[in-house]
Every structure is written in C-alpha cells, then in structure tokens.
C-alpha positions in Angstrom: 157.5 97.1 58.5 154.3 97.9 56.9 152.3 98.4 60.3 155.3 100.7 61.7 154.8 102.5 58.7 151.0 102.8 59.4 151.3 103.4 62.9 154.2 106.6 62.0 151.6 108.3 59.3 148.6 108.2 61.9 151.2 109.5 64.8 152.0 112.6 62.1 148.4 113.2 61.5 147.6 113.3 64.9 150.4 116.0 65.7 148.6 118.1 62.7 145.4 118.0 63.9 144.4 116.3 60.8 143.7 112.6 61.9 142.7 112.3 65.4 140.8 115.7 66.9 140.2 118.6 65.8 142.3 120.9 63.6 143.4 124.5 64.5 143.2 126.7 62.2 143.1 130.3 64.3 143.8 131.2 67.8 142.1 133.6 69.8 142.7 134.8 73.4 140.2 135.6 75.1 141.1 137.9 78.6 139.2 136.8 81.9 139.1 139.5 84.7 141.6 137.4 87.8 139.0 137.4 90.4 136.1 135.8 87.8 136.8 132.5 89.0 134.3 130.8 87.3 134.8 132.2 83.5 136.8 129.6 82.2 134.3 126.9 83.0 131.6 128.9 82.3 132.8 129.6 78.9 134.0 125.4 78.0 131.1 124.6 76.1 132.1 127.7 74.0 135.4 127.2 74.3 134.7 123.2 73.0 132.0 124.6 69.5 134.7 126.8 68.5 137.4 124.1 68.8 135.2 121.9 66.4 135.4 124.9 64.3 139.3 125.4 63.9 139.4 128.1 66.6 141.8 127.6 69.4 140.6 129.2 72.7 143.3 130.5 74.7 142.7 132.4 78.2 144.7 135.7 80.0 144.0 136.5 82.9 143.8 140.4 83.5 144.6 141.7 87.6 142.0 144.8 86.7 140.4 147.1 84.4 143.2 149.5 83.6 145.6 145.9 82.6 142.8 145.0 80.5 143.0 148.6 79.0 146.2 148.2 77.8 145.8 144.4 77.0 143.0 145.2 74.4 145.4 148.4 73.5 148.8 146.5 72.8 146.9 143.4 71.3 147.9 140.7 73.7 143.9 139.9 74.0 141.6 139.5 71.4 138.5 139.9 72.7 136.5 139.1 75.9 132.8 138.8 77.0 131.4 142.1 79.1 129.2 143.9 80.5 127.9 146.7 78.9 129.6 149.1 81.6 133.0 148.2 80.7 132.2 147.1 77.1 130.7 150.7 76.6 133.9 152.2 78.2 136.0 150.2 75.8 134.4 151.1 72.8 134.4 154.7 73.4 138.2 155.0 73.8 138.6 153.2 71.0 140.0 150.0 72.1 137.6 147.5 71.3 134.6 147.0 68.9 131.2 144.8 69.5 130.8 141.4 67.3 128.4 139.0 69.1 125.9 138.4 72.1 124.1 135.8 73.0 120.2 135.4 72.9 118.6 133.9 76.3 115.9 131.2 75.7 113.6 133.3 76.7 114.4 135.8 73.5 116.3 138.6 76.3 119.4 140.3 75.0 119.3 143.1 76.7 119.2 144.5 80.7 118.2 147.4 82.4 118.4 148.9 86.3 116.2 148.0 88.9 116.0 150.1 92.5 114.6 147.4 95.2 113.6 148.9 98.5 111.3 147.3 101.5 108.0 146.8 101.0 106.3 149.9 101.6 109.4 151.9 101.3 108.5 155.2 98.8 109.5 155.0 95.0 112.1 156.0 93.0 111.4 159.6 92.2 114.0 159.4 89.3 116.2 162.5 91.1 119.0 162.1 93.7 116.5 163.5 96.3 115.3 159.7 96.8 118.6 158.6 98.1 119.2 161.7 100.5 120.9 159.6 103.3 120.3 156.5 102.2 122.5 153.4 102.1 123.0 151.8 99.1 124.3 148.5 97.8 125.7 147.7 94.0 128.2 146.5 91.7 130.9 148.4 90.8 131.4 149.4 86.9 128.2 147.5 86.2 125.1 150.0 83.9 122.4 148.1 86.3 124.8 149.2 89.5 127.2 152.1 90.1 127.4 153.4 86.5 123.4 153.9 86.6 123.6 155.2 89.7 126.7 157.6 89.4 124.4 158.8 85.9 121.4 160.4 88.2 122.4 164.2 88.1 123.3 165.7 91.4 124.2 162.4 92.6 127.0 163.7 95.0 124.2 165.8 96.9 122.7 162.4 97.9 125.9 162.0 100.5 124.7 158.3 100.5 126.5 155.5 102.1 127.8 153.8 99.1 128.5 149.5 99.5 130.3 148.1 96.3 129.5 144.5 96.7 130.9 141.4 94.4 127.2 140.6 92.7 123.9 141.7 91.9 122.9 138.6 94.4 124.4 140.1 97.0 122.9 143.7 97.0 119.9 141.8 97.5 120.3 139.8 100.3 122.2 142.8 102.0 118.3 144.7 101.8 116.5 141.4 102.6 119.4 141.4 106.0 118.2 145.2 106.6 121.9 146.2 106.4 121.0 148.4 103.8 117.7 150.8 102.5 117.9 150.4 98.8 119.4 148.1 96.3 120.5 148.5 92.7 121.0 145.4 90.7 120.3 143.8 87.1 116.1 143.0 86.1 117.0 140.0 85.4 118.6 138.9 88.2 115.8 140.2 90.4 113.4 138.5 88.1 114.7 135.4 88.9 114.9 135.8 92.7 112.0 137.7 93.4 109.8 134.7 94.9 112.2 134.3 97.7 112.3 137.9 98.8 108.3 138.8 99.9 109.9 141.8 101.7 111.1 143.4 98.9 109.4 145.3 96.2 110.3 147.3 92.8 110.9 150.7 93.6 111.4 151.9 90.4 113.7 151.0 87.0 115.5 152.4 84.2 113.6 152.5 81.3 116.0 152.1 78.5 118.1 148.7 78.1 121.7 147.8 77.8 123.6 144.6 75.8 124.2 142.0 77.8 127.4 139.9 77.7 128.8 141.0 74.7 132.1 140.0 72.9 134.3 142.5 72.2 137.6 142.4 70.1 140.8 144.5 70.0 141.1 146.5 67.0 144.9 144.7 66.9 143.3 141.4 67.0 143.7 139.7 63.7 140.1 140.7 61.1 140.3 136.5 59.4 140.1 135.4 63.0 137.7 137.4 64.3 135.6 137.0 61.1 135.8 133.3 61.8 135.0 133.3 65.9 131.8 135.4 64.8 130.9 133.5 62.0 130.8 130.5 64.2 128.7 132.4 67.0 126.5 133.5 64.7 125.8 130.1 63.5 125.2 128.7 66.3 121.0 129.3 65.7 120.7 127.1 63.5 123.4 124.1 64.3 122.0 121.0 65.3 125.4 119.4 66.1 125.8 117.5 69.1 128.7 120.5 70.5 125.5 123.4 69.3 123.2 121.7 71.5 125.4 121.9 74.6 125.9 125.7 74.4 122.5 126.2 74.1 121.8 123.9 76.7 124.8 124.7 79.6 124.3 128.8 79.0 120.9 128.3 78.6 121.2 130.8 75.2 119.1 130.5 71.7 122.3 131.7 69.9 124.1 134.7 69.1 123.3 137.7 67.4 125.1 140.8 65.6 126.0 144.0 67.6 127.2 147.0 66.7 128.1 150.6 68.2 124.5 151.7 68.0 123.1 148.7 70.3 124.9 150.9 73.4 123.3 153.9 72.6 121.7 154.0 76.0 124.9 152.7 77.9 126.8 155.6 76.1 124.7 157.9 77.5 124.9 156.6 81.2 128.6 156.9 80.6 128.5 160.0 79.9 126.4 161.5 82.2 128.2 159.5 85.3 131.7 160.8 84.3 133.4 157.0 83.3 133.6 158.8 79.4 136.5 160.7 80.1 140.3 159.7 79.1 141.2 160.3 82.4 138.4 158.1 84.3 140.4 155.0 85.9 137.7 152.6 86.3 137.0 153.6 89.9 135.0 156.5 91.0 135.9 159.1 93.4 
C-alpha cells in the first residue's frame, strides 16, 4: 500500500513538471517562415536552454510575410528570429520590437552588403550606372540582397535582369556558373566561401552594418514572458551549464546581447530609401 502510495505521488509530480523534467513556467511561440525547413532544428539547442529555464517553446509556422504580419499583429506569435530586412520592416509598422541577438565566436553581430563580380570585372561605382544591363542575383527581402539593392537611387534606370534566388550561397555559385555578371550576398557569407571561388573578387560593399538574427516580439506577446526569454538569452555569456555550452557550441555563438530600435539605424534607412517603409509595401517589390 505504501509503495502504491509512493509510486501515485512521483506519477503527480511528474504530470507537474515538478519531479521528473523540467517545469514550465511560460510559453512562448515562436513563428518559423513554412519554407525554412531547417529552423526548428536549428533552433533545439535553444529551444532545449530555455526549457531548463521554465520556458516552453512552441513553433507556427507562417505561409509568408504578410501571414506573419498579421500573426505578430493579432498576437498569435510571440516573437521570431530575423533578418534585419524584415525585422526592420516589422519594427517600423509597429508590430514588433528588438530584445536579443546573438554574438558569433568570432565577436560579429552585425552584417553588411557585398557586390561580387569576376575577377577583373570594374567596381562598384556606388550609383545604378554600374548595373546598366547587368544580371543580377540576390535574396529577396534580405538588407545584404534586394533591399540594398532596391536602396541605390535610380535603381529602376539600371533595367537589370533581376534573379531572386533562395540563399546568399546560391547568388554565388550562379556568378561562379557565369549565368549571371554580378552578385549581391551577405559579408559574411562570402567570407566564409571565398577560398573556393578564385574567379571571383569584391567589387565593392556597403559600408554601414545591419543586426543580424535578431529576436523580435509582438507588442501583444505577454511583457513577464518576454522579460524571462530575454533574461535567459542574455545570460547565456556567462552560464557554464552543460545545456549553455551546447548553444554556444551547435550555433557557434558567444551569447546574446541587448538590441534596441537604434541598432537598425542603418537598415531603416535602406528601407526607406528602397520603398519597403510604406504601409502599403507587401513584401514584394514591383
């Protein structure tokens, strides 16, 4: 009788969390565009800290930008982690406010645009004369892609052949293939495939940087929640726990750091001067 009794209390502390695992104290949904495939892996070892923690991740998946829009709007996500395009585009209609990024191990937080073009090909000017009948390769949305490029004043005059393609990867090996004369991807990316493209060379850059990855929140989502999931983020620096080390380790981060409105200066300004700023800008240009 005793050991039935035993066995019923560790059952009921099991079912609260309190016993066996860990114990939620907080949910948080986090929204995952539906053709980012990899995200929920990606984010686990996140996913696993913040468990420790009392947070219960939760994932939606969002069809496209304008869902996501009214996701963050209504309240039905909490946050997710962006770019800086659509971050900045968020945060400017008032939809969603900055909390986090994460710090690469190298110190990086930040990302800028880089035009590639064939070595020996003439560089980046900085005025829409350079791509005069060009064809050009990016990512859509992205502040080192279209939004940079849909920034450059007189852009339209360029009548370039435009190629939206699914990664910065991509725009490269299109100009290393020759189906293409310039490419406009991330620094960092290009950084870290450089060696394998001797035919390629820096054409020229943006000089001014961007936040990368940052987790943004719905205004609706719930401020002792949020203050919790950023808390946690925050503290990640400095936690020698056995789940800390694996998000450092698997996303190859230091930690987290605090961002604010002011940190996209510089992406503000792109969106503004590419037209993505206005109510009535649908996530796609014309």
């Amino acid at each position: 009788m005793v050991i039935v009794r035993k066995v019923s209390l560790v059952v009921v502390l099991c079912v609260l969390g309190v016993w066996c695992g860990t114990t939620y104290g907080a949910e948080f949904k986090i929204g995952i565009m539906q053709d980012d495939k990899d995200a929920v892996a990606r984010y686990k070892p996140v996913e696993s800290y913040l468990a420790k923690k009392g947070i219960e991740i939760t994932y939606l998946e969002m069809p496209n930008y304008s869902t996501a829009a009214s996701m963050f709007n209504s309240g039905k996500v909490d946050g997710m982690f962006s770019g800086s395009g659509l971050a900045g585009i968020f945060i400017m209609r008032d939809l969603a406010v900055p909390v986090v990024r994460p710090v690469l191990k190298d110190g990086v937080n930040t990302y800028h645009a880089v035009i590639l073009a064939p070595k020996g090909a003439p560089k980046y000017t900085g005025n829409w004369e350079y791509f005069k009948g060009k064809t050009i390769a990016f990512t859509a949305l992205a502040s080192a892609g279209e939004i940079f490029y849909r920034s450059i004043p007189n852009i339209k005059l360029a009548q370039a052949t435009i190629y939206k393609v699914a990664s910065h990867g991509a725009a490269i090996d299109a100009l290393a293939k020759g189906s293409i004369d310039v490419a406009i991807v991330k620094n960092h990316v290009w950084n870290r495939q450089k060696s394998k493209y001797p035919n390629i060379e820096l054409a020229g850059e943006d000089l001014e940087e961007n936040p990368d990855s940052t987790l943004i929140v719905s205004k609706k989502a719930d401020a002792n929640t949020v203050s919790q999931v950023s808390s946690a983020l925050l503290g990640l620096k400095d936690d020698k726990s056995s789940e800390a080390n694996l998000v450092r380790e698997e996303m190859g981060i230091k930690g987290y750091i605090k961002t604010v409105n002011k940190d996209f200066e510089h992406t503000f300004q792109l969106l503004q001067r590419s037209g993505a700023d206005s109510p009535s800008f649908n996530f796609y240009f014309q």
